[in-house]
C-alpha atoms as a printed R data frame, in Angstrom:
    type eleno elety resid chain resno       x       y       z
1   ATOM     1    CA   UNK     A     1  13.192   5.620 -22.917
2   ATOM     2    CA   UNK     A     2  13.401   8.517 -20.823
3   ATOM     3    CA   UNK     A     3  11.952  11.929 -21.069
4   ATOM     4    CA   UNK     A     4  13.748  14.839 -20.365
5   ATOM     5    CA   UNK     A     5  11.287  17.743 -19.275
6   ATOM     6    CA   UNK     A     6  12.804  21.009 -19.495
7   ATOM     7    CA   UNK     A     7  12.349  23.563 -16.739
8   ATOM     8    CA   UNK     A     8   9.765  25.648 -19.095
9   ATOM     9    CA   UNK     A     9   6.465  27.104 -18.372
10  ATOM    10    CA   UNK     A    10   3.724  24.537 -20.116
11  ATOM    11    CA   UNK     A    11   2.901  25.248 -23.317
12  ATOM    12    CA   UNK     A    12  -0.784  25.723 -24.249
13  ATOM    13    CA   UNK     A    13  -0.965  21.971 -25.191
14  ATOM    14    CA   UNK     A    14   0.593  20.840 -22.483
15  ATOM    15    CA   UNK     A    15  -1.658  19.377 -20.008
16  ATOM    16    CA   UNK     A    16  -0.755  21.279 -16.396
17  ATOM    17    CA   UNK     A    17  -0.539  17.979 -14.445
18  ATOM    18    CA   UNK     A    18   1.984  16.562 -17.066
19  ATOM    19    CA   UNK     A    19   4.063  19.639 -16.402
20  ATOM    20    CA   UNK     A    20   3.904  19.407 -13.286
21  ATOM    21    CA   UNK     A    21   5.371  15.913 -12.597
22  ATOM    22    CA   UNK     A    22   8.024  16.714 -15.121
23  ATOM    23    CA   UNK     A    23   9.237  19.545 -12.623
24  ATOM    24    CA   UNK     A    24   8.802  17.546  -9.852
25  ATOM    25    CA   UNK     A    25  10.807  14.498 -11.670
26  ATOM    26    CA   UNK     A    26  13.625  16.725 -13.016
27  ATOM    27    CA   UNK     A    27  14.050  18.444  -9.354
28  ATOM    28    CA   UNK     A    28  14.302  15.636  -8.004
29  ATOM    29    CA   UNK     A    29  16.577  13.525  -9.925
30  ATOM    30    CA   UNK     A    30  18.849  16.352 -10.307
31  ATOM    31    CA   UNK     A    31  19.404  16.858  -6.507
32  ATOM    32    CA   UNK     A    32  19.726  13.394  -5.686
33  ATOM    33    CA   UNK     A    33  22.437  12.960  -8.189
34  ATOM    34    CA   UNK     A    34  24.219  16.187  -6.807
35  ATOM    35    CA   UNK     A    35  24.037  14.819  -2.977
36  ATOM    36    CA   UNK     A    36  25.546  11.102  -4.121
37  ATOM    37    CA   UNK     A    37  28.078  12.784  -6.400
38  ATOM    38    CA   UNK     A    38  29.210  15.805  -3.361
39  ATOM    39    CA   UNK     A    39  28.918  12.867  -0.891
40  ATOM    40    CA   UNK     A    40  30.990  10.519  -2.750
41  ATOM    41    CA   UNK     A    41  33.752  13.498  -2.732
42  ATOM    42    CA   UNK     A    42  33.798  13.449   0.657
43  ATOM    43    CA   UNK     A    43  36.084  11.133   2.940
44  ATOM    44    CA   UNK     A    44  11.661   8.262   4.266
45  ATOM    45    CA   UNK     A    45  -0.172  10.538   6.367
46  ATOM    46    CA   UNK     A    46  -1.736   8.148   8.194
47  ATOM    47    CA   UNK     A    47  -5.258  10.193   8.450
48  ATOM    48    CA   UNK     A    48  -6.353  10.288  12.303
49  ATOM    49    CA   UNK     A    49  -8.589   7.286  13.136
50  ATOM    50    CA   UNK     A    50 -12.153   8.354  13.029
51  ATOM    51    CA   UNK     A    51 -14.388   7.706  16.066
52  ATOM    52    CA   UNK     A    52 -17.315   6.032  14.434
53  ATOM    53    CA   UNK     A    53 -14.876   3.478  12.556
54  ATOM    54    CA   UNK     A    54 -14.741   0.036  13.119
55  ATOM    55    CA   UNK     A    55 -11.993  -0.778  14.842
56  ATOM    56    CA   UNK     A    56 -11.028  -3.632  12.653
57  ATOM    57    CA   UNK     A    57 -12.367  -5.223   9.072
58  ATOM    58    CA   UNK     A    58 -10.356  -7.577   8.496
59  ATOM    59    CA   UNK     A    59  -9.472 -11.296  10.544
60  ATOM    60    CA   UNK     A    60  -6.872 -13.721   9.209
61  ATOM    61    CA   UNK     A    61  -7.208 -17.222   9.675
62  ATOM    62    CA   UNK     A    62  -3.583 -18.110   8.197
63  ATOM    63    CA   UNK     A    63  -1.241 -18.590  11.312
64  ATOM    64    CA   UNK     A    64   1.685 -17.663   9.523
65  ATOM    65    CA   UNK     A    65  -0.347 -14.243   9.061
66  ATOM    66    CA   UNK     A    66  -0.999 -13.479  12.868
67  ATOM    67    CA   UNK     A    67   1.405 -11.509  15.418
68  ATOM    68    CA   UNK     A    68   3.820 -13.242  17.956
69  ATOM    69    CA   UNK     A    69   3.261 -13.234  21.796
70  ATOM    70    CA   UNK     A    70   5.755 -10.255  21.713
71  ATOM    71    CA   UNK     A    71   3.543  -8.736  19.388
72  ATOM    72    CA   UNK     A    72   0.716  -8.969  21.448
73  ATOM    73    CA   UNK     A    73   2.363  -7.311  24.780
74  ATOM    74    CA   UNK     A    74   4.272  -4.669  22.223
75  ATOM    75    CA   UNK     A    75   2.918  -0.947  23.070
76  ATOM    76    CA   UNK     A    76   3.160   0.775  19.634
77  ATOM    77    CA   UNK     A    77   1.603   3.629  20.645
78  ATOM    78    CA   UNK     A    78   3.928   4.637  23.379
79  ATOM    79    CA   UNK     A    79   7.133   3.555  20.596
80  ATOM    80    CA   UNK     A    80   5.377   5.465  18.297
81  ATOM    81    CA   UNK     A    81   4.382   9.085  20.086
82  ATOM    82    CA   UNK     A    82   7.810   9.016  21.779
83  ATOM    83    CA   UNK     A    83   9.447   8.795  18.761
84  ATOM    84    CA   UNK     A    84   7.206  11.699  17.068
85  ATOM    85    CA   UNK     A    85   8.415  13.893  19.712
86  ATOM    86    CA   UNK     A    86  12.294  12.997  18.646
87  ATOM    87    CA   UNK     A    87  11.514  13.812  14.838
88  ATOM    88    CA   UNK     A    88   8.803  16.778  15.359
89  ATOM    89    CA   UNK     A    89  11.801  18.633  17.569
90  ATOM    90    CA   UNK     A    90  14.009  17.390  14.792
91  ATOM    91    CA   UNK     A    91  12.098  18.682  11.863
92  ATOM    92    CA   UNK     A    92  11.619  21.813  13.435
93  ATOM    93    CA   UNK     A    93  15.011  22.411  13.247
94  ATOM    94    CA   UNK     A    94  15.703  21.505  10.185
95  ATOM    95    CA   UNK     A    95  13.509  23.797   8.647
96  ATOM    96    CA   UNK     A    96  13.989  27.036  10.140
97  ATOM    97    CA   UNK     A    97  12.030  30.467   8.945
98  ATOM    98    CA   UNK     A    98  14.622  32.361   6.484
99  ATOM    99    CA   UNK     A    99  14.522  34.309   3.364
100 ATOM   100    CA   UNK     A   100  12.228  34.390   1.759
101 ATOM   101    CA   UNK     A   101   9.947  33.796   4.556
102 ATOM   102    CA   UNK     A   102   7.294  32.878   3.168
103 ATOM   103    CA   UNK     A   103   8.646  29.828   1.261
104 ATOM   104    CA   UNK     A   104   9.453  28.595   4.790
105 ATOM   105    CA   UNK     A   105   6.072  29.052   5.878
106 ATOM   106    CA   UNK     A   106   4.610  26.890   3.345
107 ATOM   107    CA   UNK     A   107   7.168  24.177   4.111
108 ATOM   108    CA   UNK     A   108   6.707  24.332   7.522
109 ATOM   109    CA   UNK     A   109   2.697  24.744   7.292
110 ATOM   110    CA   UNK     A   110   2.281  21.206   5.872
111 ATOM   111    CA   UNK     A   111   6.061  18.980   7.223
112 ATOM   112    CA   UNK     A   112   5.079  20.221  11.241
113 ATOM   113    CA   UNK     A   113   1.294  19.583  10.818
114 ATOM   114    CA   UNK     A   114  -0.262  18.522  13.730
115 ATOM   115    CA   UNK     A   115  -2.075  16.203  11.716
116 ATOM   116    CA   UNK     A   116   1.235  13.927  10.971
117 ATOM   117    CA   UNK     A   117   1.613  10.798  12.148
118 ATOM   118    CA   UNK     A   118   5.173  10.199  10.817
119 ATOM   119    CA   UNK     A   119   4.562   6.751  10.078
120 ATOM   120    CA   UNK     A   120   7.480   7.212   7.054
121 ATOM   121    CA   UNK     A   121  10.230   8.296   9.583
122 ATOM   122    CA   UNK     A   122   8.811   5.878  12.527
123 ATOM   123    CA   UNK     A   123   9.145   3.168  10.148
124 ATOM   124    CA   UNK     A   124  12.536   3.977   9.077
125 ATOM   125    CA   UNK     A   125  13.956   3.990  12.783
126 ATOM   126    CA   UNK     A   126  12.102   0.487  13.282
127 ATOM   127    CA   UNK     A   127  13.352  -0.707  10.242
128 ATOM   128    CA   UNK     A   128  16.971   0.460  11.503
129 ATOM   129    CA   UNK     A   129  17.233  -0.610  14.854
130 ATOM   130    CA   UNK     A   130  15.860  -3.911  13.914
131 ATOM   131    CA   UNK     A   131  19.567  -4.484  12.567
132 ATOM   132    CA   UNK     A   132  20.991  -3.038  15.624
133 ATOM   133    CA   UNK     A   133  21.384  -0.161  14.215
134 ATOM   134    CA   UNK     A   134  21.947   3.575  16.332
135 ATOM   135    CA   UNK     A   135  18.212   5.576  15.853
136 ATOM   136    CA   UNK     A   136  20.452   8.823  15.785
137 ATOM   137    CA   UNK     A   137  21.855   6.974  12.821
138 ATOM   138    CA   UNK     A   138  18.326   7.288  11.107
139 ATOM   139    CA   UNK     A   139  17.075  10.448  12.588
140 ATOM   140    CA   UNK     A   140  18.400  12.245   9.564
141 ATOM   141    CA   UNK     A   141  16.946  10.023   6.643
142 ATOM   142    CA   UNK     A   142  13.819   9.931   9.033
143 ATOM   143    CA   UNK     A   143  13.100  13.053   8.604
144 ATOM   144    CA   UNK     A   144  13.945  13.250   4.961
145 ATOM   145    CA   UNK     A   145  11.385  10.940   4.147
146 ATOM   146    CA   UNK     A   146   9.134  12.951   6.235
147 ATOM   147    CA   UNK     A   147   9.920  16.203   4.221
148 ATOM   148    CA   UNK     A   148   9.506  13.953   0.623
149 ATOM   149    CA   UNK     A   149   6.163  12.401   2.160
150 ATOM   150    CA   UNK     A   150   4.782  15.902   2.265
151 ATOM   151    CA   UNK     A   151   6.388  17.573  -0.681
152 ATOM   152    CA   UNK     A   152   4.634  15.036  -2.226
153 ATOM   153    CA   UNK     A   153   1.290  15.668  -0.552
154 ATOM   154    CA   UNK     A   154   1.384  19.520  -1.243
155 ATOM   155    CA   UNK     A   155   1.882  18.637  -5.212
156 ATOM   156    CA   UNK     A   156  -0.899  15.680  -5.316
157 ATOM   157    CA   UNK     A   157  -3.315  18.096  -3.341
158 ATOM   158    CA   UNK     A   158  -3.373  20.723  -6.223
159 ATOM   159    CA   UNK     A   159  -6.245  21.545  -8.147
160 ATOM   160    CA   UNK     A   160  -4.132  20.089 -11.525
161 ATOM   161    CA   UNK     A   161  -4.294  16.742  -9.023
162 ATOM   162    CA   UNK     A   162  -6.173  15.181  -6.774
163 ATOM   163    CA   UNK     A   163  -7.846  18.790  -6.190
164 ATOM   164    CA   UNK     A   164  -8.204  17.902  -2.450
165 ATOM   165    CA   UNK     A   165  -8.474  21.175  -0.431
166 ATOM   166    CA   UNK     A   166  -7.675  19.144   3.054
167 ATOM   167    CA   UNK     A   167  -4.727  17.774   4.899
168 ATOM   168    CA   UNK     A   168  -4.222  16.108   7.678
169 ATOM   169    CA   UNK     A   169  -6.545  18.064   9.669
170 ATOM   170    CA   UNK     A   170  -6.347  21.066   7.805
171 ATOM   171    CA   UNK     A   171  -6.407  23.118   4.940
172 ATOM   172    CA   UNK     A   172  -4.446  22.081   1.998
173 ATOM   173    CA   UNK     A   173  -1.535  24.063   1.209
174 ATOM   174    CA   UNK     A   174  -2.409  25.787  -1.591
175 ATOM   175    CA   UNK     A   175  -5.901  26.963   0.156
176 ATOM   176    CA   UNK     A   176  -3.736  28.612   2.673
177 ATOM   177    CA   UNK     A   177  -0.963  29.843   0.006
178 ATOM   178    CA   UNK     A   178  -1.418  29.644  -3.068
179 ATOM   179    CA   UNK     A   179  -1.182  27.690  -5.847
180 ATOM   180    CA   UNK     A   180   2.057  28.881  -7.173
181 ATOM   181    CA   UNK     A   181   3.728  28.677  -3.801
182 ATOM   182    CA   UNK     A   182   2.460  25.227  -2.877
183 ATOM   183    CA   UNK     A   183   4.562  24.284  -6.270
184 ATOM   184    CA   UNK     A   184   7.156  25.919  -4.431
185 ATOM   185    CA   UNK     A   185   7.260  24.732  -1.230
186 ATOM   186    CA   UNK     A   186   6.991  21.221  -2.299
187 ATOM   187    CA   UNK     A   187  10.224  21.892  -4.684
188 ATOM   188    CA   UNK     A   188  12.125  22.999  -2.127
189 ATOM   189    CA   UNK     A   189  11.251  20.009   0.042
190 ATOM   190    CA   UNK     A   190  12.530  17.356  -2.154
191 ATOM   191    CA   UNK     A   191  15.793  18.519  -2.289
192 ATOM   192    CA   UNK     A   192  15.897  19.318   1.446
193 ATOM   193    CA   UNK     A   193  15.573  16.333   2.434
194 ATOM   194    CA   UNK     A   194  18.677  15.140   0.277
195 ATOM   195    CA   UNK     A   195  20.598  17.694   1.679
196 ATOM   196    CA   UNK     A   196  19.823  16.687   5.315
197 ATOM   197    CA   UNK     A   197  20.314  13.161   4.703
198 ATOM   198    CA   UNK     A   198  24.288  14.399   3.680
199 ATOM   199    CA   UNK     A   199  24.989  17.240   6.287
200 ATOM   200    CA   UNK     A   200  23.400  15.787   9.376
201 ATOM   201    CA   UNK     A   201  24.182  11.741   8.914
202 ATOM   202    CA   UNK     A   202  27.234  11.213  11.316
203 ATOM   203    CA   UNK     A   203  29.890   9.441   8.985
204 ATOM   204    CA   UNK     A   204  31.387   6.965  11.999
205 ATOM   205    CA   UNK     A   205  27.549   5.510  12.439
206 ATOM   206    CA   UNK     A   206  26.714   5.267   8.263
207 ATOM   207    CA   UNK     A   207  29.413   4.483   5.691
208 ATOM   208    CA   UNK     A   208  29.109   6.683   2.707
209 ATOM   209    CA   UNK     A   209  28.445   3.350   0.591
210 ATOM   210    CA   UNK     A   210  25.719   2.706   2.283
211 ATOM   211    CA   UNK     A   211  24.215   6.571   2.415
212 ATOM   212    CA   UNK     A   212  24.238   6.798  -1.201
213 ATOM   213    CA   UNK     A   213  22.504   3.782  -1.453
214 ATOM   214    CA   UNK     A   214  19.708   5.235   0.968
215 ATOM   215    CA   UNK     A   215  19.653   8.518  -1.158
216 ATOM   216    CA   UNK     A   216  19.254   6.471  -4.550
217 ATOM   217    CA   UNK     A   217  16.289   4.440  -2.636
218 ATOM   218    CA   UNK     A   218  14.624   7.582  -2.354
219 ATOM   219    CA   UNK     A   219  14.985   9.106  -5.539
220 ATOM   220    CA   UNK     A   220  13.896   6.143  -7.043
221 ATOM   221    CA   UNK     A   221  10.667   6.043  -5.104
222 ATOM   222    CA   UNK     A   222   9.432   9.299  -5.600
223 ATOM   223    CA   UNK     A   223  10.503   9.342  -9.522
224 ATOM   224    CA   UNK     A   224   9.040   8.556 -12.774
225 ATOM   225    CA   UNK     A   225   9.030   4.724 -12.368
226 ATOM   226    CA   UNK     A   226   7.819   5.146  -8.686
227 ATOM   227    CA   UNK     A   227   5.345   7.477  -7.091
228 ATOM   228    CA   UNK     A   228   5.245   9.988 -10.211
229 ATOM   229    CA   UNK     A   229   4.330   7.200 -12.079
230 ATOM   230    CA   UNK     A   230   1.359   6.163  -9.968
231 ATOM   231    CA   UNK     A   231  -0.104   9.635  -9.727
232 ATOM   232    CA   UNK     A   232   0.108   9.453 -13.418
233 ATOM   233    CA   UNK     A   233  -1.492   6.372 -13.958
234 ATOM   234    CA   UNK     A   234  -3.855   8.032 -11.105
235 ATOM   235    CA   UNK     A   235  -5.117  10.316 -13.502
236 ATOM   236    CA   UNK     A   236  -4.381   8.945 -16.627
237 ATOM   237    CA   UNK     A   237  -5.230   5.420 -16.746
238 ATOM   238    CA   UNK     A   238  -8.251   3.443 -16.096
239 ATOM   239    CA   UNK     A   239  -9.892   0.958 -13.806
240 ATOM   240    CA   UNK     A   240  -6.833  -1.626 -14.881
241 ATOM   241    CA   UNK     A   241  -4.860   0.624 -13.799
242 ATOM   242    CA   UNK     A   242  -5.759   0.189 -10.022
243 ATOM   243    CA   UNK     A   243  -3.311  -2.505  -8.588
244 ATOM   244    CA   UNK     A   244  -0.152  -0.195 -10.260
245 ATOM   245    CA   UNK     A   245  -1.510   2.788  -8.836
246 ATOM   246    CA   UNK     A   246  -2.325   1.294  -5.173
247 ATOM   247    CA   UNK     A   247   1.300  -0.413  -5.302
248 ATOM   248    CA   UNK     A   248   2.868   2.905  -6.835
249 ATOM   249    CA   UNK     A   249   1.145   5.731  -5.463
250 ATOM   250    CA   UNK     A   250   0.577   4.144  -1.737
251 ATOM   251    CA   UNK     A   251   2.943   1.247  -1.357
252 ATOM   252    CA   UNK     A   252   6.118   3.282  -2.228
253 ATOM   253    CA   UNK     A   253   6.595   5.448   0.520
254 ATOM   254    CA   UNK     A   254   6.003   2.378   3.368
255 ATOM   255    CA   UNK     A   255   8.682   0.458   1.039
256 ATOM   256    CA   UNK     A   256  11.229   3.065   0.716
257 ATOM   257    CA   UNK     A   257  11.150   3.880   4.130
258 ATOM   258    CA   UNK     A   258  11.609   0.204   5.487
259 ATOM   259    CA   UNK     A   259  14.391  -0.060   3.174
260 ATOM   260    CA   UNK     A   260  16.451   2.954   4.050
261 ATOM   261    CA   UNK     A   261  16.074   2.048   8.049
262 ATOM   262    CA   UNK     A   262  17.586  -1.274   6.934
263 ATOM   263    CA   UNK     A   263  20.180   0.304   4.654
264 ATOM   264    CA   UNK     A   264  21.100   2.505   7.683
265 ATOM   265    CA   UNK     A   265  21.219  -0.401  10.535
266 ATOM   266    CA   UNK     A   266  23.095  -2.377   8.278
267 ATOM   267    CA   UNK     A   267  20.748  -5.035   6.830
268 ATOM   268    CA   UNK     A   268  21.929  -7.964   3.997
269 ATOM   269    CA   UNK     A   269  20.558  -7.867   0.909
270 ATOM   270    CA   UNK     A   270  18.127 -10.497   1.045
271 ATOM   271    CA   UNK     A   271  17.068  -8.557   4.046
272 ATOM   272    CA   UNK     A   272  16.294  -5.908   2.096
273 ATOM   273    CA   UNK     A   273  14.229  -7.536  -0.354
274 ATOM   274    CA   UNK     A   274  12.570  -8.644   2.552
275 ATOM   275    CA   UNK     A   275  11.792  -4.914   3.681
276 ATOM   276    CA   UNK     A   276  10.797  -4.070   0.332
277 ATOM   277    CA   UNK     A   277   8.275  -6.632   0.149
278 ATOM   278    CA   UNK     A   278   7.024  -6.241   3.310
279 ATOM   279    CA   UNK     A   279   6.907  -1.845   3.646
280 ATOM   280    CA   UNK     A   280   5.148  -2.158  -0.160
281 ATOM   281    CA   UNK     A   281   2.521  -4.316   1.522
282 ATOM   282    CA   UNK     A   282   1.806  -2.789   4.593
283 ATOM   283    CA   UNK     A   283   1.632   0.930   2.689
284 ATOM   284    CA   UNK     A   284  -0.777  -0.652   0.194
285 ATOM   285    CA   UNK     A   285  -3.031  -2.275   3.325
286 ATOM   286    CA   UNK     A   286  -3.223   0.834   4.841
287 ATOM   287    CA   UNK     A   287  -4.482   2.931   1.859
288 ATOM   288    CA   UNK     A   288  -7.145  -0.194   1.423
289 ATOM   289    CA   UNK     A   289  -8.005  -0.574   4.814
290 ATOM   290    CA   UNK     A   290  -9.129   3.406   4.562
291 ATOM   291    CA   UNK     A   291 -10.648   3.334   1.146
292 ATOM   292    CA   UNK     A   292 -13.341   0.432   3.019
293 ATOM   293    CA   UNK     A   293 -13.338   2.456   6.269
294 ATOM   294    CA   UNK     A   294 -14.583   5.208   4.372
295 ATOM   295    CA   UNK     A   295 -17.001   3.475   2.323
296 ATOM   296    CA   UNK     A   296 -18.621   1.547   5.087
297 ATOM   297    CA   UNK     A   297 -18.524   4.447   6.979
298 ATOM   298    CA   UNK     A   298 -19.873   6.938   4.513
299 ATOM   299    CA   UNK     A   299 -17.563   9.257   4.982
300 ATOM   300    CA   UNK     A   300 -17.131  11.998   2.309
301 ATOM   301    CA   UNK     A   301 -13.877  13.320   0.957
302 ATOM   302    CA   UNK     A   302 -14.158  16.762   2.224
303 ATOM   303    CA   UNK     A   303 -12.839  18.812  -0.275
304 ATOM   304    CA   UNK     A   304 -12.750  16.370  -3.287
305 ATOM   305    CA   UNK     A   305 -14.567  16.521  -6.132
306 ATOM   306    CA   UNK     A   306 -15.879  13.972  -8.649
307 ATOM   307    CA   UNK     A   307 -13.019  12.062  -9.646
308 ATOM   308    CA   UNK     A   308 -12.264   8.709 -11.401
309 ATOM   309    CA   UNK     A   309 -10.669   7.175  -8.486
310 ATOM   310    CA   UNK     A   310  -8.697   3.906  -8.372
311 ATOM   311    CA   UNK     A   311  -9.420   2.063  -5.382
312 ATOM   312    CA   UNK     A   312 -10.089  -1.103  -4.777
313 ATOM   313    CA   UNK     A   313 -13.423  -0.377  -3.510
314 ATOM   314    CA   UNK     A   314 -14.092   2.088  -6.241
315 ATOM   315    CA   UNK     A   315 -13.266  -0.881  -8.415
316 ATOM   316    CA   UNK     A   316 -14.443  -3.945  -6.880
317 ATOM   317    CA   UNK     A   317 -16.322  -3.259  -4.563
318 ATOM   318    CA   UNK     A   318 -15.807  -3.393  -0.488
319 ATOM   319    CA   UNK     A   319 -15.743  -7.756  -0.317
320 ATOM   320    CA   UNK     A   320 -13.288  -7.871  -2.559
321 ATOM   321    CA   UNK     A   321 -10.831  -4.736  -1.436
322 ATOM   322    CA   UNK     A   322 -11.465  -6.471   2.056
323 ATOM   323    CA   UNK     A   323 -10.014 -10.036   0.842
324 ATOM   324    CA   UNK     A   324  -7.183  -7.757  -0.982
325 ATOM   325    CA   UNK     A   325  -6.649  -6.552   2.698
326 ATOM   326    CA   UNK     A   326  -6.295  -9.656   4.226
327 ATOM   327    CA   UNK     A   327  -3.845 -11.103   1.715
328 ATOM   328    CA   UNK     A   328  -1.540  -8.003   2.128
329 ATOM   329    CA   UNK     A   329  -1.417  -8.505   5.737
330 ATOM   330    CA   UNK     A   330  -0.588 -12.063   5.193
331 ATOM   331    CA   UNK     A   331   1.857 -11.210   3.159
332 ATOM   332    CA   UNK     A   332   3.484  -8.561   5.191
333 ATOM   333    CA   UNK     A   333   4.028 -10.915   8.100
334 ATOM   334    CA   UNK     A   334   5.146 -13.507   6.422
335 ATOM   335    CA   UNK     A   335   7.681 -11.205   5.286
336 ATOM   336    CA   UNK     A   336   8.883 -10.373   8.871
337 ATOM   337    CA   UNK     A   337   8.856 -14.183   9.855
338 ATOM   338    CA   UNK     A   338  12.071 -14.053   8.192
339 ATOM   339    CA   UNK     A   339  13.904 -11.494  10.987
340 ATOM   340    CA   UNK     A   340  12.487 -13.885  13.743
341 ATOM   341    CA   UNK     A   341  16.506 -14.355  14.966
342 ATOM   342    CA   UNK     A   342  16.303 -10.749  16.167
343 ATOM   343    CA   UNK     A   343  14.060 -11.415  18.511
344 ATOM   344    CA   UNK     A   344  11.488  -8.249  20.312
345 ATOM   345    CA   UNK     A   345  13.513  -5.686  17.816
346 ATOM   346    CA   UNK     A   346  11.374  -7.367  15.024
347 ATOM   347    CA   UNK     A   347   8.237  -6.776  16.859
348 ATOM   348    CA   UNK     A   348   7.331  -2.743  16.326
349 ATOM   349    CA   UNK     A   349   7.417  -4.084  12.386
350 ATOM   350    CA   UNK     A   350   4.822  -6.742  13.413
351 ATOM   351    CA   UNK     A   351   2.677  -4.164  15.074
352 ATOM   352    CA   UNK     A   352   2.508  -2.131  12.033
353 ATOM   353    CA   UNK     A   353   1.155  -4.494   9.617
354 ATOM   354    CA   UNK     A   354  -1.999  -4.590  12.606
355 ATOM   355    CA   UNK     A   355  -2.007  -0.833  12.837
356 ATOM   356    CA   UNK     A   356  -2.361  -0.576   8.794
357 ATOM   357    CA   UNK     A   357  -5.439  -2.961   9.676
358 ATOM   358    CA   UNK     A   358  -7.150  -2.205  12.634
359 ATOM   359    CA   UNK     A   359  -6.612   1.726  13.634
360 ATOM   360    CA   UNK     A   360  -6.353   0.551  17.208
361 ATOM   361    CA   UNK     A   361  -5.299   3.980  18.230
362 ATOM   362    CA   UNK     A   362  -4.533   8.091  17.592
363 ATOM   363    CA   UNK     A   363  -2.295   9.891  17.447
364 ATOM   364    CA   UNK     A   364  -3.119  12.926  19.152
365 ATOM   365    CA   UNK     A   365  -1.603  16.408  18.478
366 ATOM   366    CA   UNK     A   366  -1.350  16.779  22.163
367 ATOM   367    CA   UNK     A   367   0.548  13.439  22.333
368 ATOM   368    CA   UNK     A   368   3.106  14.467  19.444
């Protein structure tokens, strides 16, 4: 069954956080189904790599696990930071300073952070052209998923959340704002990014069938059954909670985004199970692949306080998240092994899975 949550302030017995997603899940359902419905009228953070990590934890001794040749010789860094120069120029735009100005701020405070490392929108073009599809048919969704991404980083931040009080590089939004306007700012981002998705997407690169299926992919991933539900189960549940809250709260966002570049270049749909499989591993393997970086680092959380936590490590310790690691990057190559009869296209995929893995590189602000 599903619950309708009114647009009300909380009662007193209301828990805030419970509120909160309500909000968020009404908002965002609501818009979504206002886009497809116009539309159909009408003829998608990687933290910086830290200098005293290791540059890689995990090895994997199953062939069908390792990169191709092309893979090898593939410079993701340079696809990468040329790409974030497209979509930073492109979200700038997009989200111009108007009335009232300070809403604006906000938004643009934590989507233009110099922090971001876009890996949603980057892996949405991939994802596209790996179809043969046109990147300027993806720029749009791109940077939708971009806009969602951090909506829904502003709202997990809050004290009522994950009370973290950083952000890719710098101080959460509600330390700079506000509480109340970091609610508001993330609000307004969700249904931005529907919006964009329908006024910028040229109609002779993207049928309209196809566009409201990329605009239902994304509602569905950051809704009750997707990433609201794993920040629920985040606070909520307990330690058997942790493999739905890894694959909910961290392996959404990779998926959706892999599936709405393939949606958008014009992908099958076995293909797109394929995607999904393989974007819900890779965005799990990152969040992993941190959670042990961290740990064997002994890096702190700046910012966050004592908290249940459901990580693998948290859980099971650091052998055991690091085995989970090395299955999900099995996993998401074997994925990809499928696309092999598109040749190089398939490779910036490939290089992913290794850059969830090993951090070989950052992304510097200078270089965005």
């Amino acid at each position: 069954m599903d619950f309708i949550f009114p647009d009300l302030p909380p009662s007193p017995n209301t828990p805030q956080h419970w509120w909160l997603a309500g909000r968020l899940h009404s908002i965002t359902i609501s818009m979504a189904a206002l886009f497809a419905a116009t539309l159909s009228l009408q003829p998608l953070y990687l933290p910086r790599t830290q200098s005293n990590r290791p540059r890689s934890f995990i090895t994997s001794s199953s062939s069908s696990a390792m990169a191709s040749p092309s893979a090898a010789k593939f410079d993701l860094r340079t696809y990468w930071t040329t790409l974030i120069r497209e979509i930073n120029q492109k979200l700038d735009e997009a989200i111009p300073v108007s009335y009232p100005e300070q809403i604006y701020n906000a938004m643009r405070y934590s989507v233009l952070a110099d922090g971001a490392k876009r890996a949603p929108p980057v892996m949405c073009v991939a994802a596209c052209e790996l179809f043969g599809g046109n990147r300027l048919a993806a720029f749009p969704t791109a940077c939708a998923l971009e806009m969602v991404h951090a909506a829904s980083l502003i709202h997990d931040d809050l004290p009522c959340m994950d009370d973290d009080s950083s952000r890719r590089g710098q101080p959460a939004n509600h330390i700079v704002f506000g509480e109340g306007m970091a609610v508001l700012a993330g609000d307004a981002l969700f249904p931005l990014g529907f919006s964009h998705i329908v006024s910028h997407t040229r109609s002779d690169l993207v049928p309209e069938t196809r566009l409201l299926r990329v605009i239902a992919e994304i509602a569905r991933a950051v809704g009750s059954t997707g990433m609201a539900a794993g920040q629920f189960l985040d606070l909520e549940g307990g330690p058997n909670a942790v493999d739905s809250v890894q694959e909910k709260k961290f392996g959404e966002m990779a998926e959706c985004s892999a599936v709405c570049g393939g949606l958008l270049g014009g992908a099958d749909d076995d293909e797109i199970q394929r995607l999904r499989m393989y974007g819900k591993a890779v965005g799990i393997l990152y969040q992993v692949v941190n959670d042990v970086s961290q740990e064997m680092s002994g890096e702190n959380r700046v910012g966050r306080k004592n908290k249940k936590g459901k990580s693998y490590v948290s859980v099971y310790g650091v052998e055991k998240a690091m085995e989970v690691a090395e299955d999900l990057r099995g996993q998401a190559k074997r994925e990809l092994d499928g696309f092999k009869k598109y040749g190089e296209r398939v490779v910036p995929l490939y290089s992913f899975v290794d850059f969830a893995a090993d951090r070989g590189f950052s992304i510097s602000s200078d270089s965005a």
